[in-house]
DRENKE-983250 format. One line per field, with one value per residue (C-alpha): z, x, y; residue number from 1. Coordinates in pm, whole numbers, plus 32768, in hexadecimal, padded with zeros to 4 digits. Layout:
BEGIN
zz = c(Z  ...)
xx = c(X  ...)
yy = c(Y  ...)
nulum = c(NUM  ...)
// end
This chain:
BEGIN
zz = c(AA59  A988  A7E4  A72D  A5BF  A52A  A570  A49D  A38C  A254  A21C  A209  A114  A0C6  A1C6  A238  A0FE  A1CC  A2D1  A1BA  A11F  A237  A2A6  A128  A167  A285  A203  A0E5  A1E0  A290  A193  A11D  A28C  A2B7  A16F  A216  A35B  A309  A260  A399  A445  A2D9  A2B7  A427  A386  A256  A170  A0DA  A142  9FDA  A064  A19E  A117  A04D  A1A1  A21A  A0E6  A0FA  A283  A212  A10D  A1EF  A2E2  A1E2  A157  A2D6  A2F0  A1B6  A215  A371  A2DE  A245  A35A  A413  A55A  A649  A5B5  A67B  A793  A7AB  A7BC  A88F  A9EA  A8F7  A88C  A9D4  AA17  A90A  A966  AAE5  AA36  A95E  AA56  AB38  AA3E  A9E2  AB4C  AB49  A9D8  A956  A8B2  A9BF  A945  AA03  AB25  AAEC  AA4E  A95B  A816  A79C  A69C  A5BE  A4AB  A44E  A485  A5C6  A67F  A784  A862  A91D  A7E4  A7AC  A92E  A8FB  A7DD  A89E  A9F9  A938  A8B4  A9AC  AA9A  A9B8  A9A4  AB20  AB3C  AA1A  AAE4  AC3A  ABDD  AC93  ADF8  AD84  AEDE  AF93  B01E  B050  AF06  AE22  AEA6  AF45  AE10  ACFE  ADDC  AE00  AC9C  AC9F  ADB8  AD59  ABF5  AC70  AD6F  AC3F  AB5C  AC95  AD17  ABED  AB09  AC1E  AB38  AA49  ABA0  AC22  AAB7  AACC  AC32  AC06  AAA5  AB4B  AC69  AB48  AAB5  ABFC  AC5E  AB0B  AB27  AC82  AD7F  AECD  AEE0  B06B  AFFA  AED6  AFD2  B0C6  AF83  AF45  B089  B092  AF36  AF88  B0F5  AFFE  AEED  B010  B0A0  AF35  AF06  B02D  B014  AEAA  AE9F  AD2F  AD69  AE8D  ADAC  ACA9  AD88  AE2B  ACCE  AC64  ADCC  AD78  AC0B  ACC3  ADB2  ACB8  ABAD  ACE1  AD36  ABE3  AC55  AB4E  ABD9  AA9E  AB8F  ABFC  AAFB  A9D7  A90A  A950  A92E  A7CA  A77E  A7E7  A70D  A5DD  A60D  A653  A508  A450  A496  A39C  A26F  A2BD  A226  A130  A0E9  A120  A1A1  A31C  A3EF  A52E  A4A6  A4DC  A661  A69C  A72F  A67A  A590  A49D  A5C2  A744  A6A2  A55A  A5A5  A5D9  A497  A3E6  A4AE  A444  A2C6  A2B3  A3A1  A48B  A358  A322  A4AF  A49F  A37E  A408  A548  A495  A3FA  A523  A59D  A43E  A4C4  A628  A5AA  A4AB  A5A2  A6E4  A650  A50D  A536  A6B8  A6C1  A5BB  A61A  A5FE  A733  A8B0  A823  A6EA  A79A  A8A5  A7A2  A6B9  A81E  A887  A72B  A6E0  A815  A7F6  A6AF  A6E9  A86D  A7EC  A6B8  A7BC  A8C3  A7CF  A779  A8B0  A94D  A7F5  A849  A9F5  AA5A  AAE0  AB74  AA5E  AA52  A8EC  A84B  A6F9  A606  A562  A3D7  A3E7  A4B7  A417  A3E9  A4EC  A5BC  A61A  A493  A48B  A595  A568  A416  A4A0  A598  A47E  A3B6  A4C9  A4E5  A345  A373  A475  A3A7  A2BC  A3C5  A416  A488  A4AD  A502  A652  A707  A81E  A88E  A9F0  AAEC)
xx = c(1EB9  1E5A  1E19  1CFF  1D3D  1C57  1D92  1E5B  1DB0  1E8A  1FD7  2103  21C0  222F  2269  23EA  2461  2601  24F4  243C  255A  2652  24DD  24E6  2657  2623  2523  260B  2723  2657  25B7  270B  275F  2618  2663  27AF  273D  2609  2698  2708  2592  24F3  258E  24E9  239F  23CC  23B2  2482  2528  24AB  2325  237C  2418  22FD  220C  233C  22F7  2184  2177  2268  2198  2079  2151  219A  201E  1FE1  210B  2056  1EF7  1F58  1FF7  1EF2  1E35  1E53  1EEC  1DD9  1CF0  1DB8  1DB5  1C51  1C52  1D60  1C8D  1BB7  1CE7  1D72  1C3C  1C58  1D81  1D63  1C37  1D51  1E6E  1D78  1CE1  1E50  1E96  1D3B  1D43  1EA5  1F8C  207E  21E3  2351  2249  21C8  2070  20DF  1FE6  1E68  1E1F  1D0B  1C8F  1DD8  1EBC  1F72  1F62  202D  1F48  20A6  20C7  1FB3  1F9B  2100  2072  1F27  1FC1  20DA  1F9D  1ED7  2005  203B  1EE4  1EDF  2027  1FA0  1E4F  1EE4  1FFA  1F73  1F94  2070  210F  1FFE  2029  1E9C  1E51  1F62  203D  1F40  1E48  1F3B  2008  1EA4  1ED0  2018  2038  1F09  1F8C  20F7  2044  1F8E  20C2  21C0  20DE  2153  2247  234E  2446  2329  229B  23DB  2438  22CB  22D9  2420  2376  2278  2357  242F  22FA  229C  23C2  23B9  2264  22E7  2256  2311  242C  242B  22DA  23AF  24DA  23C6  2323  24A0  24E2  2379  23D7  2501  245A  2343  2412  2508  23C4  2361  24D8  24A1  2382  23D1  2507  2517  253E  2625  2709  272C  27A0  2891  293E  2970  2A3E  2ABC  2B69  2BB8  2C8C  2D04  2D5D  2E4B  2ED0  2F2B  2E65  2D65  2C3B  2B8A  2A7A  2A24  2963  294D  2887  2972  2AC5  2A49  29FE  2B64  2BFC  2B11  2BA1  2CFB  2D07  2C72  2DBC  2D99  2D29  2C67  2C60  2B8D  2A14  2978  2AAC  2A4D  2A7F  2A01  28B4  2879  28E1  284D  2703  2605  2703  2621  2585  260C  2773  2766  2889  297B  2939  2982  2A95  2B25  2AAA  2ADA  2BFB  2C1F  2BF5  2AA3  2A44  2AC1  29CC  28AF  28DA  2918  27EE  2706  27F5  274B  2613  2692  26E0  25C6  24B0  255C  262F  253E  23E0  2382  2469  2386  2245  2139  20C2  20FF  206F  20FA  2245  21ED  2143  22B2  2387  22CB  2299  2422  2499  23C9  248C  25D7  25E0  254B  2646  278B  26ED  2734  286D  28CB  2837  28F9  2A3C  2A3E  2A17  28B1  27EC  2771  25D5  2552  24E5  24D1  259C  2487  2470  25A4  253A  244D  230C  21C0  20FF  21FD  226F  211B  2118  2270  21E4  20AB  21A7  2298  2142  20CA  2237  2231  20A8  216D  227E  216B  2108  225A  22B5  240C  23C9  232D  23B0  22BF  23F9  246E  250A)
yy = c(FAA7  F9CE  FA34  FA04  F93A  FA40  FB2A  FA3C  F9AC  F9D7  F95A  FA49  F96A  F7FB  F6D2  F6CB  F5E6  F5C7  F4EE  F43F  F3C9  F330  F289  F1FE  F1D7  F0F9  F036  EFD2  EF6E  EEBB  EDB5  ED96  ED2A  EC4D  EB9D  EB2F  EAFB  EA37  E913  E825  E857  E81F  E6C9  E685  E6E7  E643  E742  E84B  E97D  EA0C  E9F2  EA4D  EB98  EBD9  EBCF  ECA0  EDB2  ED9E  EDF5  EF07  EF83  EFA6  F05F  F170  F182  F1A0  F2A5  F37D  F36D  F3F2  F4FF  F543  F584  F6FB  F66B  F75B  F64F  F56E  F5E3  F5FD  F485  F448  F3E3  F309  F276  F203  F178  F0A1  F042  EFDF  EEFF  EE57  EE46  ED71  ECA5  EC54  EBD8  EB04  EA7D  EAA0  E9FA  E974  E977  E902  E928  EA88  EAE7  EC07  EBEE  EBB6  EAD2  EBA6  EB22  EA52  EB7F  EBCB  ED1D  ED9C  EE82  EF02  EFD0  F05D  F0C3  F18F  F272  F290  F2DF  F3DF  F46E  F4BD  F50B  F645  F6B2  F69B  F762  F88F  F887  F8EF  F9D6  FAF3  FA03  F90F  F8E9  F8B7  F74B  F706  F7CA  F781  F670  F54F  F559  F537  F3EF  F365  F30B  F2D1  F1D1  F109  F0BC  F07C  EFCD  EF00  EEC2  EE61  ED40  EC90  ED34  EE09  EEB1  EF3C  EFC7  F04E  F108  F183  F229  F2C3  F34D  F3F5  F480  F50F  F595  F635  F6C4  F76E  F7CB  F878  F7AC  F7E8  F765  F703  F659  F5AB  F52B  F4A9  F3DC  F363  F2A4  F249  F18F  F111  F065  EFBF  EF78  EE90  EE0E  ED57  ED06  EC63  EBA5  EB01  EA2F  EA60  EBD0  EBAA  EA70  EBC6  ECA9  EB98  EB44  ECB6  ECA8  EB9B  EC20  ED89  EC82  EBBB  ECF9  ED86  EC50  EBD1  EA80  E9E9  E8EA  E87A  E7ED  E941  EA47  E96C  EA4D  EB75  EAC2  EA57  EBAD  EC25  EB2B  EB9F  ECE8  EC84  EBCC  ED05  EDB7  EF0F  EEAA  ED72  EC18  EC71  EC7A  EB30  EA88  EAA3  E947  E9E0  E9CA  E861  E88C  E9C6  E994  EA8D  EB38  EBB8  EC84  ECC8  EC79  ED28  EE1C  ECFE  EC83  EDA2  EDF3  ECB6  ECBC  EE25  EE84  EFBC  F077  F00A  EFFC  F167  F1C1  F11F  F1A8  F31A  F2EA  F305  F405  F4D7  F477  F4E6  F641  F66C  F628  F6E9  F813  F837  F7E8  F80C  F91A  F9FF  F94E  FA48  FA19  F930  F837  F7E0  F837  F72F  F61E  F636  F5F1  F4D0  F424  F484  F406  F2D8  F24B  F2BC  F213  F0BA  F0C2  F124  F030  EF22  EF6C  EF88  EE2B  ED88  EE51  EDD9  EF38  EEE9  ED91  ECE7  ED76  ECD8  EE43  EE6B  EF71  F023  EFFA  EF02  EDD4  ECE2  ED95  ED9E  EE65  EF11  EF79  EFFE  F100  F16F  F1DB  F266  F32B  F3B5  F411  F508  F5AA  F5CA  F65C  F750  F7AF  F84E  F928  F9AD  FB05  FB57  FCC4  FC5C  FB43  FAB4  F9E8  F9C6  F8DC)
nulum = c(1  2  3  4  5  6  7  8  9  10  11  12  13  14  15  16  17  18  19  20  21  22  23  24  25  26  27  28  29  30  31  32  33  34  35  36  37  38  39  40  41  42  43  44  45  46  47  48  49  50  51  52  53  54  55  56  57  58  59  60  61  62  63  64  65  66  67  68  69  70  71  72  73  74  75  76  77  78  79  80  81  82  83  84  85  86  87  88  89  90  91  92  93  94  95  96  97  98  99  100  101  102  103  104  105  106  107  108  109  110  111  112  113  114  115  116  117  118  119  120  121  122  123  124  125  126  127  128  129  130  131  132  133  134  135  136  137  138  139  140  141  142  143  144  145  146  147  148  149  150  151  152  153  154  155  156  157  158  159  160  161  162  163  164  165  166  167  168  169  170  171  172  173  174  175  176  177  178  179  180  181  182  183  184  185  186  187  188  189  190  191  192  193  194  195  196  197  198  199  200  201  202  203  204  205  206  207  208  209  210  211  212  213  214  215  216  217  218  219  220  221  222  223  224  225  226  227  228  229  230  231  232  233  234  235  236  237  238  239  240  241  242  243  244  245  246  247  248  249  250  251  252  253  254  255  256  257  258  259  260  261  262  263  264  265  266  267  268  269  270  271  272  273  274  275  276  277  278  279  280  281  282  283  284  285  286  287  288  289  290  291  292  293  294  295  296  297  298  299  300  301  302  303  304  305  306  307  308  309  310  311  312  313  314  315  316  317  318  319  320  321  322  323  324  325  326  327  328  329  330  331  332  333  334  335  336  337  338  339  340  341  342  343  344  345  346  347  348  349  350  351  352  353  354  355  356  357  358  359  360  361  362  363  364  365  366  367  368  369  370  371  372  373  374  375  376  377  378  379  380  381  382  383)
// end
């Protein structure tokens, strides 16, 4: 079932500009946080949150010349590369666990020529990738379990597999991804539920066998407890009480931009806490406009652009890539707000800038080169 790109080769119109801008929108909000966040850790560094910010723009600059050239770039042409891709990537994901940088005990990054890459990231777009092609290839026996269902977890398993040996929450956001993806894509759904306690049975079995993981899941208990109890332990969940109290402080209107104190307690605020900070600077007026933002995004990429994708594929591609931002961007929130264990994901274009930054652009660029392609007249949508 799959289409050939020679059956869609010229654009229909523009890229979606409502998803270009609350990307641009985002960015903006972002540095503004950054700027504010960055200060405490810049003093620890000696040097200042102005150069820092700067790096901050720069990585974000890249991001969106990343997030244009892919859009450039007819998204069958892609596809063609996607098993070449995850190649690459398995190669980078174990180099990372042989020569990595090792940090708070956890080998996450390459050093490459003075810059640091997260392979993690670049795995997600390549595995999302490939996952659709896999899914628009074997339409026509797409719940066949030796055909359809044991090839396309073959990649998916072995770069979960990769990513969780190291870095578990990037793992566990990836796997339920691709089971998202597949259940979309109409993969059975018996097959699907099997997959789910087969996940949840490896998923305890790391927990278990890294106290780090397991002294996580223990203080998220621990706050649930203490949040029904009306008890407060400030030697349990340090990182997450701070949070709370950068958000309590925020009220509605916030204390006002740059005037955040939680930053200098906040461990990593200008990344795995960002939300907290401009909950606090920014209020729940701001949280609620950030958060609205990738709810644009939300809508855009699932109700707009998969929904009149020319074809499965494109319709497949926009899910994944659309899902892929707006659960990363909602998973922080949520760790900074106590509704989830505290994971250290990034918010894409609004936590300080990386590999991460990068891809997220790369991701929004194939949903723009999509958009171009659209055809409201005949949906290829289903669930």
């Amino acid at each position: 079932m799959g289409t050939s790109p020679d059956e869609i080769d010229t654009p229909s119109q523009g890229s979606d500009r409502v998803l270009l801008v609350s990307v641009v929108l985002l960015m903006i909000f972002g540095t503004l946080a950054v700027y504010s966040a960055i200060a405490f850790f810049a003093e620890s560094k000696h040097t200042s949150a102005g150069s820092l910010v700067m790096g901050h723009i720069l990585k974000l600059s890249i991001a969106f010349l990343g997030m244009l050239i892919a859009s450039k770039i007819n998204y069958h042409n892609l596809a063609r590369f996607s098993r070449f891709g995850m190649i690459i990537s398995w190669i980078f994901l174990i180099a990372v666990m042989v020569f990595g940088t090792e940090v708070f005990g956890a080998k996450r990054s390459l050093d490459i020529g003075g810059f640091s890459f997260q392979p993690s990231s670049f795995a997600t777009v390549a595995l999302l990738i490939h996952v659709s092609v896999l899914l628009d290839e074997k339409q026509d026996y797409i719940k066949d379990f030796k055909r359809a269902f044991l090839p396309i977890m073959f990649w998916v398993v072995i770069t979960c597999g990769l990513i969780g040996i190291e870095d578990f929450s990037s793992a566990a956001i990836l796997m339920g991804l691709s089971m998202l993806l597949m259940f979309v894509g109409r993969i059975s759904s018996l097959q699907l539920g099997a997959l789910v306690i087969i996940g949840l049975l490896g998923a305890s079995l790391l927990i278990w066998q890294s106290p780090e993981r397991q002294s996580r899941i223990d203080n998220y208990i621990e706050q649930v407890v203490q949040i029904k109890s009306n008890e407060f332990n400030v030697e349990e969940g340090y990182q997450a009480q701070q949070a709370h109290i950068a958000i309590a402080q925020g009220e509605l209107f916030g204390v006002g931009i740059g005037k955040s104190t939680q930053r200098d307690f906040l461990p990593a605020p200008y990344n795995d806490f960002i939300f907290a900070i401009i909950a606090e600077e920014y209020g729940l007026v701001g949280a609620v406009l950030l958060l609205l933002l990738f709810t644009v995004i939300l809508f855009r990429g699932i109700g707009k652009i998969a929904k009149n994708a020319p074809d499965t594929l494109g319709m497949l591609m926009a899910v994944g890539c659309t899902l892929a931002i707006v659960l990363y961007g909602f998973v922080n929130a949520g760790v900074a707000s106590g509704l989830l264990p505290v994971t250290g994901l990034p918010m894409p274009f609004v936590s300080y800038g990386g590999t991460s930054t990068l891809f997220s652009g790369i991701m929004i660029g194939i949903l723009m080169n999509i958009s171009k392609y659209s055809n409201g007249k005949n949906s290829v949508f289903y669930a």
